[in-house]
matplotlib code that plots the C-alpha trace (Angstrom):
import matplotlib.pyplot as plt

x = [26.6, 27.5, 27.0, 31.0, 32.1, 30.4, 32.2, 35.5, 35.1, 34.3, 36.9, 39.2, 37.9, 38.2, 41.4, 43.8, 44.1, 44.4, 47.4, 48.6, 49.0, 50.7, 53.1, 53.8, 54.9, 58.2, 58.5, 61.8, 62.8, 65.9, 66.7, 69.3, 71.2, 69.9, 71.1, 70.1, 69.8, 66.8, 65.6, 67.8, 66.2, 66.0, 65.7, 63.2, 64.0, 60.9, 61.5, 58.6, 59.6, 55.7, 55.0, 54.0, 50.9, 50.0, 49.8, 51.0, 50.0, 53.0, 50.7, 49.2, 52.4, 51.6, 50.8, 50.9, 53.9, 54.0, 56.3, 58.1, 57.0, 56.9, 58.6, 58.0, 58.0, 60.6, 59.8, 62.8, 62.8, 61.1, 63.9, 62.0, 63.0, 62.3, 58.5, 58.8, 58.9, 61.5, 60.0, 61.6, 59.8, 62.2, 60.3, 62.2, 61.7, 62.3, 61.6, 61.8, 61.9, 65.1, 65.3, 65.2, 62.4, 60.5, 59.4, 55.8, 54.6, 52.1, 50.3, 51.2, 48.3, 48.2, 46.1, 46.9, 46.5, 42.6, 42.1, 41.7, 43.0, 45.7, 47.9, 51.5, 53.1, 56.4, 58.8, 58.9, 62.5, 64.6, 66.1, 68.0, 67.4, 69.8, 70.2, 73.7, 75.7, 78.9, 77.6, 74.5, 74.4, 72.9, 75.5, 78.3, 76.8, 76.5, 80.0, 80.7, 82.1, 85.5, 87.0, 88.6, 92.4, 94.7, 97.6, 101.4, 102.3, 105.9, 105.7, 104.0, 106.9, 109.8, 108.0, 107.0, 111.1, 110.7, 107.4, 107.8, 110.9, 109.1, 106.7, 109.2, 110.2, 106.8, 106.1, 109.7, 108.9, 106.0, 106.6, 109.6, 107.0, 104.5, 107.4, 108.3, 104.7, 104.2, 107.4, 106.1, 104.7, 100.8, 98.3, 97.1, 93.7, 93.3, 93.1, 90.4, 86.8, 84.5, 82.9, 85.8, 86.9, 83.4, 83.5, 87.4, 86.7, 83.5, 85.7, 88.2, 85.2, 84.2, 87.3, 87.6, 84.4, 83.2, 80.2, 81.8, 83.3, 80.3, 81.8, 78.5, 78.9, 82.0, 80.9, 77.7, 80.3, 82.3, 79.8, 78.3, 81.8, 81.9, 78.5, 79.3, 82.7, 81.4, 78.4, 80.9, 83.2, 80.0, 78.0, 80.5, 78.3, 80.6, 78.3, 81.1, 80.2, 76.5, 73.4, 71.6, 68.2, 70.7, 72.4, 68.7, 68.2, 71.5, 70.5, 67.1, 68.2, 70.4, 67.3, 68.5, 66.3, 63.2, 64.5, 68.8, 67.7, 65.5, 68.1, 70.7, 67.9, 67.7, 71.4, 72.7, 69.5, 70.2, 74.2, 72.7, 70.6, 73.6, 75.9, 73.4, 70.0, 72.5, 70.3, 71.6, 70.3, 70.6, 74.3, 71.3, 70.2, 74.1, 74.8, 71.7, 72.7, 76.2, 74.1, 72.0, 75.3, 76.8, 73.3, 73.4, 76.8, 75.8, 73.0, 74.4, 77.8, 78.6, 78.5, 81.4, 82.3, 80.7, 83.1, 83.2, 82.7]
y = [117.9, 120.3, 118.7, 120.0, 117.9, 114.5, 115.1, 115.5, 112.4, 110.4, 111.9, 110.8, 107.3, 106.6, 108.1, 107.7, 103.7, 103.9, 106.7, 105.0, 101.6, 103.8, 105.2, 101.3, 100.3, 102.0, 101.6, 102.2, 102.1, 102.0, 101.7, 100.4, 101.8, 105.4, 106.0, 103.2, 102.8, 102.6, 99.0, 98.1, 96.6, 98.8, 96.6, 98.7, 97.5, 97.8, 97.3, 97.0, 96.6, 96.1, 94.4, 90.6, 90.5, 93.0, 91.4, 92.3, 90.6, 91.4, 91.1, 94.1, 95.9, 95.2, 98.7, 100.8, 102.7, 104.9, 105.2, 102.3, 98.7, 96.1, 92.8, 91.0, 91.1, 88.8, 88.2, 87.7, 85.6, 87.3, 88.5, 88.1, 89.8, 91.6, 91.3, 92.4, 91.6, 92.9, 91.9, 93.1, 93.0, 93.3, 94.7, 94.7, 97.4, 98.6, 102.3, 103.2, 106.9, 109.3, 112.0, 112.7, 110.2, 109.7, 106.0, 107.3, 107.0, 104.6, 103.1, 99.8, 98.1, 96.5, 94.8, 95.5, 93.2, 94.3, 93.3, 97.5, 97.9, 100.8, 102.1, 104.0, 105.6, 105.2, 107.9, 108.8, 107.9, 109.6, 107.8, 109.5, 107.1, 107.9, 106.2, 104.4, 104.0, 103.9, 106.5, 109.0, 110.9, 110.4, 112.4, 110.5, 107.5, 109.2, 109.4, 110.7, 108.0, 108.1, 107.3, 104.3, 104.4, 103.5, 100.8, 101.3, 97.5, 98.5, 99.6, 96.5, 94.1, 96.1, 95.5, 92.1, 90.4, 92.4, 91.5, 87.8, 88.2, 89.3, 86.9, 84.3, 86.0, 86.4, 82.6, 81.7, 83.6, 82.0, 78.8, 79.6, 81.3, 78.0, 75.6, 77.5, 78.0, 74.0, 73.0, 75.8, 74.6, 73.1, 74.5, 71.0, 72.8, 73.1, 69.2, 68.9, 68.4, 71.3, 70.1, 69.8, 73.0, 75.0, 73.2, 74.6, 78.2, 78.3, 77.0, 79.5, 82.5, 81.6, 81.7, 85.0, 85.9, 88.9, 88.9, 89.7, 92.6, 94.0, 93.4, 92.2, 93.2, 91.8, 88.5, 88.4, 89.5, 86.1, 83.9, 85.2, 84.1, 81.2, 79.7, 81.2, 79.9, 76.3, 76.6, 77.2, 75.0, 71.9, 73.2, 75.1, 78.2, 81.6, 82.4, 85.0, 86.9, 86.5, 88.1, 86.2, 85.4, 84.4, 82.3, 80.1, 80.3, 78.5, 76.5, 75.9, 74.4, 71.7, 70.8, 71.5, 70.2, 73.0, 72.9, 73.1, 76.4, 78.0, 78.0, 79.3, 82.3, 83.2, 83.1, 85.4, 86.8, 88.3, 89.0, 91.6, 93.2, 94.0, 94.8, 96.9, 98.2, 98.2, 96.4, 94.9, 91.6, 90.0, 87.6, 85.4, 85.1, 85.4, 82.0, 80.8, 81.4, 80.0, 77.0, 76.9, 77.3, 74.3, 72.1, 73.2, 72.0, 68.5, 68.3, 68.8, 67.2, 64.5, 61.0, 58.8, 57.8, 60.9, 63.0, 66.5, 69.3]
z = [154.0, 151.2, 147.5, 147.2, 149.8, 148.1, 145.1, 147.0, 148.6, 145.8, 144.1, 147.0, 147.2, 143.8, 142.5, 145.7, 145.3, 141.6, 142.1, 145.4, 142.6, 140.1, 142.4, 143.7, 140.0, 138.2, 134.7, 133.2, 129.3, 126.9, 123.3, 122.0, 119.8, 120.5, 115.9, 113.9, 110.0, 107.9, 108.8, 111.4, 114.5, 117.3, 120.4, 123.1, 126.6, 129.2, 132.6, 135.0, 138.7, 140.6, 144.0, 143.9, 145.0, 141.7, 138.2, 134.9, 131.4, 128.2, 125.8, 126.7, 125.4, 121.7, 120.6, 118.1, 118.3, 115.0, 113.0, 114.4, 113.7, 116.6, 114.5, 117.6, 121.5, 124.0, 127.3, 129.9, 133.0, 135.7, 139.1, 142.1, 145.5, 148.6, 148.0, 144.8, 141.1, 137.8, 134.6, 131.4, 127.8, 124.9, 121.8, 118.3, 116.4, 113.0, 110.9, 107.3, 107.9, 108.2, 110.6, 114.6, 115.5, 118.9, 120.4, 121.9, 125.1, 126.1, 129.1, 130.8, 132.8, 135.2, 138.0, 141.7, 144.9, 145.6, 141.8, 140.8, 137.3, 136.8, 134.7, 134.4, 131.2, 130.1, 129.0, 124.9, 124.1, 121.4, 118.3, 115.1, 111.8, 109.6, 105.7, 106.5, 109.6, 107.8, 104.8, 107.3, 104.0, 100.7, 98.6, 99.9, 97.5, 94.2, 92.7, 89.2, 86.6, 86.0, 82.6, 81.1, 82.5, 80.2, 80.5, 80.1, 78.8, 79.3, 82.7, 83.4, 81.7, 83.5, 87.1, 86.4, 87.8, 90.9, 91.3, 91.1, 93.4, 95.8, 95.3, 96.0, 99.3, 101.0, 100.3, 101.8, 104.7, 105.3, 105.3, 107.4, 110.1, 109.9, 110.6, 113.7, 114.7, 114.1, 116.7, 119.1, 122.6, 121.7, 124.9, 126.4, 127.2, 123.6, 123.1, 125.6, 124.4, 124.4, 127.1, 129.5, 128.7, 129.6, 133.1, 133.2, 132.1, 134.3, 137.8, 137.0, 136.5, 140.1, 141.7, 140.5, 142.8, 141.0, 142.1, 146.0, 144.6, 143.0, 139.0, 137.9, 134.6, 134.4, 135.4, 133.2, 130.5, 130.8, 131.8, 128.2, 126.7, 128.2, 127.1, 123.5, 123.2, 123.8, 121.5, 118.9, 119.8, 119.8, 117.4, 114.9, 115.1, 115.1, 118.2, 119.6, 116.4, 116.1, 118.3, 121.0, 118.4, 116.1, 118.1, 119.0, 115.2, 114.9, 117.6, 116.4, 113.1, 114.9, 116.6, 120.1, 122.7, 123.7, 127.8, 126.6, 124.1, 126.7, 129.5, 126.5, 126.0, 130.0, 130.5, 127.1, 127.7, 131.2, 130.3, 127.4, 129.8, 132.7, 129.6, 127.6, 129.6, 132.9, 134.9, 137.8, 139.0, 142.6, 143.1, 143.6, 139.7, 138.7, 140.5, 138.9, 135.8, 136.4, 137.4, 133.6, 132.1, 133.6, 132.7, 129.0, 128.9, 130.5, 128.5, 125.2, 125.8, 122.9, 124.0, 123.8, 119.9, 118.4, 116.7, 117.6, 115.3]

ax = plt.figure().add_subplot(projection="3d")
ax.plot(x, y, z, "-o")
ax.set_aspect("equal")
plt.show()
């Protein structure tokens, strides 16, 4: 045998399982948002959908990724399936630079069912850092000093009767508007406690049956709501206005119990990734997580004499 035809068979041996491994894992990634201001957090969504007989260890995703800055590294519940396994890493980000920026690519490792270590890189992803969302240029900041403006005393006298007429109006007319508003029909759902009122909103998200009609982000979308809207209703948290880490900060300093926060994490956890990477998850783990709603509600519902907040 020809010295050529050695080499080709090692070659063969040796690299065809490790590419037949690659080609078995997908890796898929998203940023979000694709502009961000200097400092925001940049939230870097990996998705890594392997088979489940191979393995895969997150911490092998803390990397350097220059000139962005990993703050910190989130690891969602796991969606298992058809012989195969979705696991998605959520790294926070943060840059200090302006201008059109790039989020490298990198390897992910991973082991496969014969115990062969491989490897698949992700895609480089584009993000534009600008110095302000609301003011992207530097020159719209600098404005010149104006002068002193000077009053007209006299003006001001002959405008102050009209002034305190209409003064008098606005607060008539007001309190005419809360008297009607206060012998107006009162919603008898409103008087329930918080409690009661999840269990309600969560039946009536069910009968809907999104998930038969395929709405899934729909679904995940009110579920979300609903877990929110009794967190601030129990807790007094504005959770509809705040993010899912500071939500379990909120949470955190009310000393919820470890097991109640966790399932709070996997459910708001998997509604931002069908609302914002556009994953979509088996009906299977959207009935689960209809199912951790209802338990964080039963487990953090106020016993009877506690006042609610």
């Amino acid at each position: 045998m020809k010295w050529t035809s050695v080499v080709f068979l090692l070659v063969f041996f040796l690299v065809l399982p490790a590419a037949a491994g690659a080609a078995a894992v997908e890796v898929k990634t998203r940023a979000i948002p694709g502009q961000a201001a200097v400092g925001d957090e940049v939230k870097y969504f990996i998705q890594i959908d392997r088979p489940e007989d191979f393995s895969f260890n997150p911490a092998a995703l803390n990397v350097s990724l220059s000139p962005f800055e990993v703050k910190r590294i989130e690891v969602l519940p796991p969606v298992r399936g058809g012989g195969r396994v979705r696991e998605t890493c959520v790294l926070a980000l943060t840059i200090f630079q302006l201008g059109e920026h790039v989020i490298p690519s990198f390897p992910v490792p991973f082991t496969d069912a014969s115990g062969r270590n491989g490897q698949i890189l992700t895609e480089p992803f584009p993000i534009r850092v600008v110095l302000s969302q609301a003011h992207p240029k530097e020159e719209d900041r600098i404005r010149p000093i104006k002068g002193p403006v000077s009053l007209d005393l006299g003006g001001l006298r002959s405008l102050l009767p009209g002034f305190l007429v209409l003064l008098l109006l606005l607060f008539l007319v007001s309190k005419i508007v809360w008297r009607r508003l206060k012998k107006g029909k009162i919603d008898p759902e409103s008087l329930k406690p918080p409690h009661e009122r999840a269990y309600l909103e969560l039946e009536r998200l069910m009968k809907k049956r999104l998930l038969e009609a395929a709405k899934t982000k729909e679904f995940y979308s009110e579920l979300s709501d609903i877990l929110r809207r009794y967190l601030q209703r129990r807790f007094g948290a504005p959770a509809l206005d705040l993010t899912t880490d500071e939500i379990l900060r909120r949470l955190k300093e009310e000393k919820l119990d470890s097991e109640a926060a966790g399932k709070v994490r996997g459910v708001l956890g998997n509604a931002d990734l069908v609302k914002f990477a556009k994953l979509v998850p088996p009906n299977a783990l959207a009935e689960r997580m209809a199912g951790e709603l209802r338990a964080v509600v039963e487990m953090t519902t106020l016993k009877e004499g506690n006042a609610v907040r």
